[in-house]
C-alpha positions in Angstrom: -10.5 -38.2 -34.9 -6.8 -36.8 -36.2 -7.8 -33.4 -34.4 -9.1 -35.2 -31.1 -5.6 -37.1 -30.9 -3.6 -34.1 -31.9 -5.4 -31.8 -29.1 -4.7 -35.2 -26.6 -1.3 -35.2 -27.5 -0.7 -31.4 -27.1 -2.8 -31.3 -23.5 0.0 -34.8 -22.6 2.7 -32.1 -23.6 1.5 -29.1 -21.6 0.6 -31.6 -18.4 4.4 -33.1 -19.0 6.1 -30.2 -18.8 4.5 -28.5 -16.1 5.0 -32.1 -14.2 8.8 -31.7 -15.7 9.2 -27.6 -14.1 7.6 -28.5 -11.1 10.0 -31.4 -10.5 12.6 -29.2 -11.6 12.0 -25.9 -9.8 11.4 -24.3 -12.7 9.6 -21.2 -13.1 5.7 -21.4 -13.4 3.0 -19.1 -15.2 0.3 -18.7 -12.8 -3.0 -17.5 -14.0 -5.9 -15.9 -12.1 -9.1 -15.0 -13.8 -10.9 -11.6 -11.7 -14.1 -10.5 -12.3 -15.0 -7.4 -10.5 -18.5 -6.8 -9.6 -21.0 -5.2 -7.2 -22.5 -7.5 -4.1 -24.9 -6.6 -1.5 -23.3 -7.1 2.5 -25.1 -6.9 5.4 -23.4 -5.5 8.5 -24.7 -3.5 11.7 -28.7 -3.5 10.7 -27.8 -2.3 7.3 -26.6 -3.3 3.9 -24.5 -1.9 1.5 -23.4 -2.6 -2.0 -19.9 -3.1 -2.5 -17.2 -3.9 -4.8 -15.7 -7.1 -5.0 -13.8 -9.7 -7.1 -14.7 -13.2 -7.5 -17.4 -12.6 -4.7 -15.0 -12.3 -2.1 -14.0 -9.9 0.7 -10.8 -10.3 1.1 -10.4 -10.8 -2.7 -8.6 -14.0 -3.8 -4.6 -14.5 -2.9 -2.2 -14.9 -5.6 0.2 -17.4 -3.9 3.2 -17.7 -6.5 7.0 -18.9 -6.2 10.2 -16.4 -7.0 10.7 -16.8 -10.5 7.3 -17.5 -11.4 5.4 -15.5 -14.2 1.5 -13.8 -13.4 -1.0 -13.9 -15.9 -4.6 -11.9 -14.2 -7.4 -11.5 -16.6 -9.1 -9.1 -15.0 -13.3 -8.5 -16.7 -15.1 -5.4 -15.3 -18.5 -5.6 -14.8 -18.6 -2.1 -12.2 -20.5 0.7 -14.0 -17.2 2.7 -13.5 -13.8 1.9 -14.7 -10.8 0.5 -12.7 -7.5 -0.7 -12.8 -5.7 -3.2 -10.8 -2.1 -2.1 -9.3 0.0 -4.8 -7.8 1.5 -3.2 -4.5 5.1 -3.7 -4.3 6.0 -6.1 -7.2 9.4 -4.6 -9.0 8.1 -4.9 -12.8 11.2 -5.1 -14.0 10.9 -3.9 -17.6 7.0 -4.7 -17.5 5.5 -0.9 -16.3 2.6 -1.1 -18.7 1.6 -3.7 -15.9 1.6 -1.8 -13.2 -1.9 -0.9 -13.1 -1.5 2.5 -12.0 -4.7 4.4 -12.7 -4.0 7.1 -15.4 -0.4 6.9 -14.4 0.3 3.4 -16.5 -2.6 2.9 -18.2 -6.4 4.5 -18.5 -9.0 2.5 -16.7 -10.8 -0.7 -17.5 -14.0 0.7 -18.8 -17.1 -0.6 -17.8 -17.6 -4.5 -19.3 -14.2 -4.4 -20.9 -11.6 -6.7 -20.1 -7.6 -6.7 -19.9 -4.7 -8.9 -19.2 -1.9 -8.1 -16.6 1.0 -10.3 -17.2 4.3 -9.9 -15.2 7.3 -11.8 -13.9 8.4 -11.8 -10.3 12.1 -12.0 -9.5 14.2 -11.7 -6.5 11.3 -10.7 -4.1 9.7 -13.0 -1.6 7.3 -12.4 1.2 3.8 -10.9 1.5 2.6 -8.1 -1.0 -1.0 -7.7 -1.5 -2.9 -6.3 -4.7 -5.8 -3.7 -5.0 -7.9 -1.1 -7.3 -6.2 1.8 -8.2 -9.2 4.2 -9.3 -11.2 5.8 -6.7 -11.7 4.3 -3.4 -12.3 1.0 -4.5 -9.2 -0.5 -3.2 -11.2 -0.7 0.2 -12.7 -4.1 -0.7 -10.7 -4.7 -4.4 -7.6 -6.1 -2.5 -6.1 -9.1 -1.5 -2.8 -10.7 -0.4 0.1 -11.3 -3.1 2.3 -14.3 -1.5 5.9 -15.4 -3.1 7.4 -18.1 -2.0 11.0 -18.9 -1.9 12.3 -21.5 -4.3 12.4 -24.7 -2.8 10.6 -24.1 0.0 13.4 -22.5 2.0 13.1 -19.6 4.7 15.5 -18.3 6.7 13.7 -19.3 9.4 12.1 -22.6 10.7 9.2 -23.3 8.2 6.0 -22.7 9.9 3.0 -25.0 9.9 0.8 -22.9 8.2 0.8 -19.4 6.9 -2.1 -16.9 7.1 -3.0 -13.8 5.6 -4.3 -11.2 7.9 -6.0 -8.4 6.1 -6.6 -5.4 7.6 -9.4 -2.4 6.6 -12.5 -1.2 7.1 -16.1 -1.1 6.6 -17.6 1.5 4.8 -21.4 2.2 4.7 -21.1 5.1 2.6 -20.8 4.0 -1.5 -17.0 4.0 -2.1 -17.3 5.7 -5.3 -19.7 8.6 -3.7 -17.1 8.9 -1.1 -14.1 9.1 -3.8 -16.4 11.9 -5.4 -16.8 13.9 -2.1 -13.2 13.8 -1.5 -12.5 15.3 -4.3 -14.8 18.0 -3.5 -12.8 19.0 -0.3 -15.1 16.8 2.2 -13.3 15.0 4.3 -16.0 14.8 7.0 -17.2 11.0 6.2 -16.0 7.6 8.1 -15.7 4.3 8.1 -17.7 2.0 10.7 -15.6 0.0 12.0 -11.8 -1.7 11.2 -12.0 -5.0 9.6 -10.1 -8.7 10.2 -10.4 -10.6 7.1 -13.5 -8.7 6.3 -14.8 -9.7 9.5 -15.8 -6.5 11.8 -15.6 -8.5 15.2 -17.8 -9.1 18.6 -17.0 -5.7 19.5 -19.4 -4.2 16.9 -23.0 -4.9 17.1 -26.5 -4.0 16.0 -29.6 -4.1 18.6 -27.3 -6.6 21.0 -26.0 -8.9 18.1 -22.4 -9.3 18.0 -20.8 -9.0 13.8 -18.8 -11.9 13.0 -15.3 -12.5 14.5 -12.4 -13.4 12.2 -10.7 -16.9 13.7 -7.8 -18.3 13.9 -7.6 -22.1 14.9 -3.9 -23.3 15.9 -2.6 -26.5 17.4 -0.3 -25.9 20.3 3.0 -26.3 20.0 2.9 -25.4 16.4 4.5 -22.3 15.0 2.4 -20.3 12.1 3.5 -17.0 10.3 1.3 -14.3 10.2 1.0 -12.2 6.9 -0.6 -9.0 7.7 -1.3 -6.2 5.2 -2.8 -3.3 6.3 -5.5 -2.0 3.1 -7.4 0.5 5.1 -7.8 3.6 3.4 -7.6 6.1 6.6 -5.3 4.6 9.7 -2.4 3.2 10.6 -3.0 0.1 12.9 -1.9 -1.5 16.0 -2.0 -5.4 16.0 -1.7 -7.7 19.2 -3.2 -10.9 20.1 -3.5 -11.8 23.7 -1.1 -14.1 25.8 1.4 -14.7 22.7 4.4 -12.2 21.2 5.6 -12.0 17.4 8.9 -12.4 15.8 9.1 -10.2 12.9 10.6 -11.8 10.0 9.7 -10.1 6.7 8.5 -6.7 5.5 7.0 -5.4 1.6 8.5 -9.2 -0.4 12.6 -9.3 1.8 13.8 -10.8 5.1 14.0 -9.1 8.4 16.5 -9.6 11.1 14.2 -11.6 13.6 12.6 -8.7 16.0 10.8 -9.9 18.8 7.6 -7.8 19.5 4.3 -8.6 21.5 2.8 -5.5 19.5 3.2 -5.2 15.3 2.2 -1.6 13.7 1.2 -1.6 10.4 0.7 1.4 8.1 -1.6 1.2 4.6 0.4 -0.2 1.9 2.3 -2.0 4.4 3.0 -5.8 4.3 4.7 -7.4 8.0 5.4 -11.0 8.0 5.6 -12.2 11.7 6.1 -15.8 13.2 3.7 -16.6 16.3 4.1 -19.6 18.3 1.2 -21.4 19.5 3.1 -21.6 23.0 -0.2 -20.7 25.6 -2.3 -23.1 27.3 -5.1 -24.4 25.2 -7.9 -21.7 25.6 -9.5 -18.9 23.6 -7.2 -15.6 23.2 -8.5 -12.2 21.6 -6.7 -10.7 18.5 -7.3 -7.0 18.4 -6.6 -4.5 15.4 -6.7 -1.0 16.9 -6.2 2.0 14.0 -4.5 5.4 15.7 -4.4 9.0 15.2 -2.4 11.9 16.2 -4.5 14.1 19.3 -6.1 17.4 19.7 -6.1 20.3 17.8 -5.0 17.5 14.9 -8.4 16.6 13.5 -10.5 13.8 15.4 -12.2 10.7 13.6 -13.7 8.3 15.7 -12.0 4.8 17.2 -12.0 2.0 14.8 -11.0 -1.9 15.9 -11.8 -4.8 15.3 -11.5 -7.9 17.2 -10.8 -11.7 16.2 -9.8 -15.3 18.1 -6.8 -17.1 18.1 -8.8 -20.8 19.3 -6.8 -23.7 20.0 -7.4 -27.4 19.3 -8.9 -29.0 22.2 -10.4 -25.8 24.0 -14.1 -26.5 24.6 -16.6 -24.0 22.8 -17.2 -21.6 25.7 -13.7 -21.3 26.6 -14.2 -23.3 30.1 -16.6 -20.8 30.8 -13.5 -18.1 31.6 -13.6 -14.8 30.2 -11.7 -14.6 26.7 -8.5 -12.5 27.4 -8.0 -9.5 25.5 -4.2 -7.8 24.9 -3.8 -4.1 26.4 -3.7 -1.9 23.9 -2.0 1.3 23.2 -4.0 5.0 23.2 -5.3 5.4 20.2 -3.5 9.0 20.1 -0.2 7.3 21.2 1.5 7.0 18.4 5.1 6.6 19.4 5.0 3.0 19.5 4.8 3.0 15.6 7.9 5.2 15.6 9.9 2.6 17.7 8.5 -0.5 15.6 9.7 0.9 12.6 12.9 1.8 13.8 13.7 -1.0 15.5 13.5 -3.1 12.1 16.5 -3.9 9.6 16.9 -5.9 6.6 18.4 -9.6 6.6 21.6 -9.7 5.1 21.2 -8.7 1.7 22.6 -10.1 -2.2 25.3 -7.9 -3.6 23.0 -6.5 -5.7 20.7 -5.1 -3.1 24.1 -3.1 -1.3 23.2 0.5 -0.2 24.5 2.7 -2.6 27.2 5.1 -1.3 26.9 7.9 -3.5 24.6 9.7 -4.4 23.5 12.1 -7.7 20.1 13.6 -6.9 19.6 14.6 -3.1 15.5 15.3 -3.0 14.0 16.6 0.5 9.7 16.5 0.0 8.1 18.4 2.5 4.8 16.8 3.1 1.7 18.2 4.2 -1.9 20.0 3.6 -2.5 23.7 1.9 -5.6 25.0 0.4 -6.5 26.4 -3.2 -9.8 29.1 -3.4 -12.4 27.4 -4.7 -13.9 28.0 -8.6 -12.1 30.6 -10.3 -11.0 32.5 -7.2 -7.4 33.9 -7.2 -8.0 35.2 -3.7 -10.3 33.7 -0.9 -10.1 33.2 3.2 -8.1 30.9 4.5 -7.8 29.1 7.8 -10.3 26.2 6.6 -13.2 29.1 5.5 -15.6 27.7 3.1 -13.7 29.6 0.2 -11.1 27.0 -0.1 -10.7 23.6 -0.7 -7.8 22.1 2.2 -5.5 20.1 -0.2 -1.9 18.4 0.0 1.0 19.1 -1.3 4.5 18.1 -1.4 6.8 21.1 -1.5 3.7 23.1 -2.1 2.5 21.1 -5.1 -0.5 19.1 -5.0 -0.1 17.0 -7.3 -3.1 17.5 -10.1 -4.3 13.9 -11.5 -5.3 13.5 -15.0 -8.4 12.0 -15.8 -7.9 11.5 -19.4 -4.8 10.3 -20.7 -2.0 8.1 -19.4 1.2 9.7 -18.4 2.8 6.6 -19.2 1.7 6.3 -22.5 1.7 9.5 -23.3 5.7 9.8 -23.0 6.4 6.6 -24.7 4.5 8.2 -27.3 6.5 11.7 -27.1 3.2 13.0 -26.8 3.4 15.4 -23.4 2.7 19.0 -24.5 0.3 20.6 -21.9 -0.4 16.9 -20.0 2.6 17.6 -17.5 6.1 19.2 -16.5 9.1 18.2 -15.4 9.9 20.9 -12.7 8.6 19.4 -9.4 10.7 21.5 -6.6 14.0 19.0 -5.1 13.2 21.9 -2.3 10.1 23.2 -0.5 10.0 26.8 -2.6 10.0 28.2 1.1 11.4 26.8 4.1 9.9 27.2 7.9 9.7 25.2 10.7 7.8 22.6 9.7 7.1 20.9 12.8 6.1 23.7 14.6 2.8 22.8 16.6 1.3 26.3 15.8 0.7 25.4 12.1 -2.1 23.3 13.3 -5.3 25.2 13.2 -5.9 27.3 15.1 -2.8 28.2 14.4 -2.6 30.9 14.1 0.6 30.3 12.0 -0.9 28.1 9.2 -2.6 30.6 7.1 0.6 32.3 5.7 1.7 28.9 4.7 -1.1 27.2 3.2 -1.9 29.3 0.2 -1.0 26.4 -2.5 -1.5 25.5 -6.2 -2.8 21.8 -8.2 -0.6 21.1 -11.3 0.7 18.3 -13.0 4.6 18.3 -12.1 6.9 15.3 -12.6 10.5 14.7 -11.8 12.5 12.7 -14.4 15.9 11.2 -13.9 18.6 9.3 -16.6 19.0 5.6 -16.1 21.0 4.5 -13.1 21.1 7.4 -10.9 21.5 7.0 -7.2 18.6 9.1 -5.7 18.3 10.0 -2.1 15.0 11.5 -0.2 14.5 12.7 2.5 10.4 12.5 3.8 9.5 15.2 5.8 6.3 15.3 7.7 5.2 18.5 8.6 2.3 19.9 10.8 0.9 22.3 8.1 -2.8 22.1 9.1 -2.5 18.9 10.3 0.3 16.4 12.3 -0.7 13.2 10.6 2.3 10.4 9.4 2.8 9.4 5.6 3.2 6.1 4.8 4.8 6.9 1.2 4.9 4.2 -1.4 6.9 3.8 -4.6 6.2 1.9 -7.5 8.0 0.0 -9.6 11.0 0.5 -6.8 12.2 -0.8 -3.5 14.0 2.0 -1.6 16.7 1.1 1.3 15.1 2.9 4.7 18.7 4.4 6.1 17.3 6.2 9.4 13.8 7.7 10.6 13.8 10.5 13.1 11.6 12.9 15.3 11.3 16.7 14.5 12.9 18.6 11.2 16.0 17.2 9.7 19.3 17.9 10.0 21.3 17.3 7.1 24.5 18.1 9.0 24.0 15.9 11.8 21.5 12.9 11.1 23.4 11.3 8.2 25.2 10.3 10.9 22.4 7.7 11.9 22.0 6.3 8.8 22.4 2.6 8.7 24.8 1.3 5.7 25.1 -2.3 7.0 21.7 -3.9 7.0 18.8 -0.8 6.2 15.4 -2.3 5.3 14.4 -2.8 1.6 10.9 -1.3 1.4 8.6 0.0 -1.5 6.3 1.8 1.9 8.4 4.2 4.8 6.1 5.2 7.4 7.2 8.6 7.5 6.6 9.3 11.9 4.3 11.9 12.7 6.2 15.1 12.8 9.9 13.6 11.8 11.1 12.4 9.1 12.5 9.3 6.7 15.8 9.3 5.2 15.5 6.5 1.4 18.1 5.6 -1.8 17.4 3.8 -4.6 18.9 3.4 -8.1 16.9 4.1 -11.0 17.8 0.5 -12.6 13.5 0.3 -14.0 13.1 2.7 -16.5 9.2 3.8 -17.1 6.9 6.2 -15.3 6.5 5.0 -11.6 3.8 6.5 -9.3 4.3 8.1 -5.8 2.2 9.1 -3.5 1.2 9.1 0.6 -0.6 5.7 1.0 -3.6 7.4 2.8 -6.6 7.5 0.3 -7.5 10.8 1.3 -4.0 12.1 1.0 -3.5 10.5 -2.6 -7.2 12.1 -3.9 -5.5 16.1 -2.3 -2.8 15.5 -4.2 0.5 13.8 -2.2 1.8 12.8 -5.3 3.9 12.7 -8.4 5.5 10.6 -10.7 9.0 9.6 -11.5 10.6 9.6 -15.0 13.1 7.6 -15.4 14.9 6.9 -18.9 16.0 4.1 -20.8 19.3 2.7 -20.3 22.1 2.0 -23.1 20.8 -1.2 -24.1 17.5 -2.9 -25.4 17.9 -5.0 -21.9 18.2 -1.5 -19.8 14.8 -0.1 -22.0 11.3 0.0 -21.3 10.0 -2.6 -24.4 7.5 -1.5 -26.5 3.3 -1.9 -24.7 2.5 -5.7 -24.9 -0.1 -6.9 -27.5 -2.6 -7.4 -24.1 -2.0 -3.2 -23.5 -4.9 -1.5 -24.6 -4.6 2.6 -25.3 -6.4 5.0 -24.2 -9.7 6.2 -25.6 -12.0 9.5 -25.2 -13.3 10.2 -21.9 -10.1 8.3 -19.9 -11.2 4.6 -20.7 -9.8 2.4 -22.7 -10.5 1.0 -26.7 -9.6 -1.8 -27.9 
């Protein structure tokens, strides 16, 4: 009886004070319990197993408030390991949580378990979550949402918010097509682009139309729009028929308001738009459309997919009347992505998130694709023979992943010797023309330039630097854009351009006033992204090119950055949760 009331009165304390923070505004933990598991899906004739969490596709949201602490038990029951990495949160002091696969931490082996726990600060928006081994994040993701304290946008508060998850439906296992990738075959594709893990009317099996993703709105209401783009291969092109977009929010900050009846989102991208129910009460197509650079760049076929916006009142069959569908860019048109993103800058930002001025590491990363001989070759055919392995690089590095240790834990532990260097190039070792259209096979320019080597090369910097990059995307085999992501940071976007970069004349165009905060720059297709940041998180942070088949060549590294003066500068010691690394890459307890 005494341990009955003592567990009542402790359950009346916890219930109190949560009752007593909520009332207050005070920070909450928010926990999630995700078990990952295989699930058998059904889609055009066929079904495939796939990976999921909770049985869901999307995966569940994490909706949170600034302030608030996470808390994910995450159980694997895959035969494989995994981690989880959660895209764009700062982990301030908290990098053994980043969930970085072999970068933070070793996977989750296969029935093991491990705790995530993190605090979110300062950040507020749409960010999403997803796998970070292999190419599970495909269906392992879902939609991170932080709201501001209080309840207070910058904006008139819509009636309803709605994540809009963007990917694509694989037939092909994900962890076979991870393991061809890595063999150099790049041949394989995905069915069809995905809504909410819905492929649409527009796909169909012996006459049947696949499920449409819907969106039911009241007219006269406003509702914003959180759409993350989680697709492992495109870039896409999002419109909905009859209505336009204000753009309010980008990767967890505020956006000046950009009006836009068309919103372009890259993988690892997260765009918060406003759209007002403002048509007449009918049935209006919402179409996801991925693109892709032309001829000679290498072709993969047309994915979209195609939802409903439906409004209270419409009758079921739309009146009769044919559904309207919004005019859509050419797939190989991909200059409206280029004017998008340039067209977007931050809201007013905090003192703390001012542009820093000066800089003391100036870094310029050309990105694109090389080749290596295959097996123990030192000399083989190039111009994509079947002697080499096509690979990318940045300056000529493709980045060489390990597959049994954590870098992170492996330098807090001093413990480095023949697991990396620190000598990734600030330079490309040999500069050309790198937009030159002539590098694109058949060239026949590329095959001086793509001779290339895998290695393990890190760049590490001392605690509060001011770093400036400048992206450049190059047409080294191929002409494809980079959506580059960086964890752990958010990175001010000062200017994007067209064609090679001129570091005499377009500083001029960078934008000191009101640059958007990012942790994802779309670098454009042939041109280039101009970024700064201050190393203020020490730990090991990941970066890489956001397409999956760019990360598995090797567009990649990882930053080093150093503790600061103080304990409160430092990256803490791994949290009791943190589990090391064991033989074979996973982890012991």
């Amino acid at each position: 009886m005494e341990k009955l009331s003592m567990a009542a009165t402790m359950f009346c304390a916890v219930v109190l004070a949560a009752l007593a923070a909520a009332a207050g505004g005070e920070a909450a933990v928010v926990e999630h319990t995700f078990v990952v598991h295989e699930m058998n899906q059904t889609h055009l004739c066929n079904t495939t197993k796939i990976y999921v969490v909770n049985g869901q596709l999307p995966g569940p949201t994490i909706d949170i408030t600034d302030g608030d602490t996470v808390v994910v038990h995450v159980i694997n029951r895959l035969p494989h390991g995994l981690t989880i990495h959660w895209h764009g949160i700062r982990q301030m002091r908290s990098c053994w949580s980043d969930g970085a696969g072999f970068v933070t931490e070793c996977p989750i082996p296969p029935g093991g378990e491990h705790v995530y726990r993190f605090n979110v600060t300062g950040q507020v928006g749409t960010l999403w979550w997803h796998a970070h081994v292999t190419c599970l994040r495909a269906t392992v993701a879902g939609a991170f949402i932080i709201r501001p304290k209080g309840g207070r946008y910058p904006f008139p508060t819509p009636a309803k918010d709605v994540p809009i998850i963007i990917g694509e439906w694989w037939e092909l296992d994900l962890v076979e097509l991870d393991r061809r990738m890595h063999d150099g075959n790049f041949d394989d594709n995905p069915l069809s682009a995905t809504i909410n893990g819905k492929l649409g009317d527009l796909s169909n099996c012996s006459g049947k139309p696949e499920e449409s993703f819907v969106l039911d709105v009241v007219r006269g209401k406003t509702y914003l729009l959180r759409i993350v783009n989680t697709a492992l291969f495109s870039e896409y092109y999002f419109k909905v028929a009859g209505h336009t977009f204000t753009v309010v929010g980008a990767d967890g900050y505020y956006l000046t308001p950009y009006k836009t009846d068309m919103v372009t989102v890259a993988p690892g991208e997260a765009i918060d738009v406003l759209m007002a129910a403002d048509a007449p009460p009918a049935h209006y197509h919402m179409v996801a459309l991925a693109n892709q650079p032309p001829e000679p760049d290498p072709q993969i076929p047309g994915f979209v997919s195609r939802g409903l916006v439906r409004y209270a009142g419409s009758s079921h069959n739309n009146n009769g009347l044919p559904v309207p569908t919004p005019l859509m860019p050419s797939q190989h048109n991909t200059m409206p992505s280029y004017y998008f993103h340039s067209n977007l800058t931050g809201l007013a930002h905090p003192d703390r998130h001012r542009v820093p001025m000066h800089v003391d590491e100036r870094l310029f990363f050309a990105l694109g694709l090389g080749s290596i001989c295959r097996g123990t070759n030192k000399t083989c055919e190039r111009g994509r023979s079947p002697e080499t392995i096509v690979v990318a690089t940045m300056n000529n590095v493709s980045f060489r992943h390990p597959t049994n240790a954590s870098l992170l834990e492996r330098y807090y532990d001093g413990q480095t010797s023949g697991l990396y260097t620190e000598d990734l190039p600030d330079h490309p070792p040999h500069p050309y023309n790198y937009t030159d259209r002539s590098l694109i096979p058949p060239g026949p320019l590329e095959k001086a330039l793509e001779p290339t080597f895998k290695a393990t090369k890190l760049r590490r910097f001392r605690y509060n630097t001011s770093v400036e990059i400048i992206f450049q995307s190059t047409a080294l085999l191929q002409s494809d854009s980079n959506p580059m992501h960086l964890h752990g940071y958010d990175f001010f976007v000062l200017a994007t351009g067209l064609g090679n970069y001129n570091p005499k004349t377009d500083p001029k165009k960078f934008n000191y006033h009101n640059p958007q905060l990012r942790n994802t720059v779309q670098v454009p297709r042939t041109g280039w992204a101009a970024v700064r940041f201050v190393t203020d998180n020490p730990g090991m942070w990941y970066l890489h090119c956001h397409f999956e088949f760019h990360i598995i060549m090797g567009m990649a590294t990882a930053f080093i950055v150093e503790n600061g003066p103080t304990p409160e500068t430092s990256l803490p010691p791994p949290p009791p949760e943190f589990k090391r690394c064991g033989a074979n890459g996973l982890t012991q307890p």
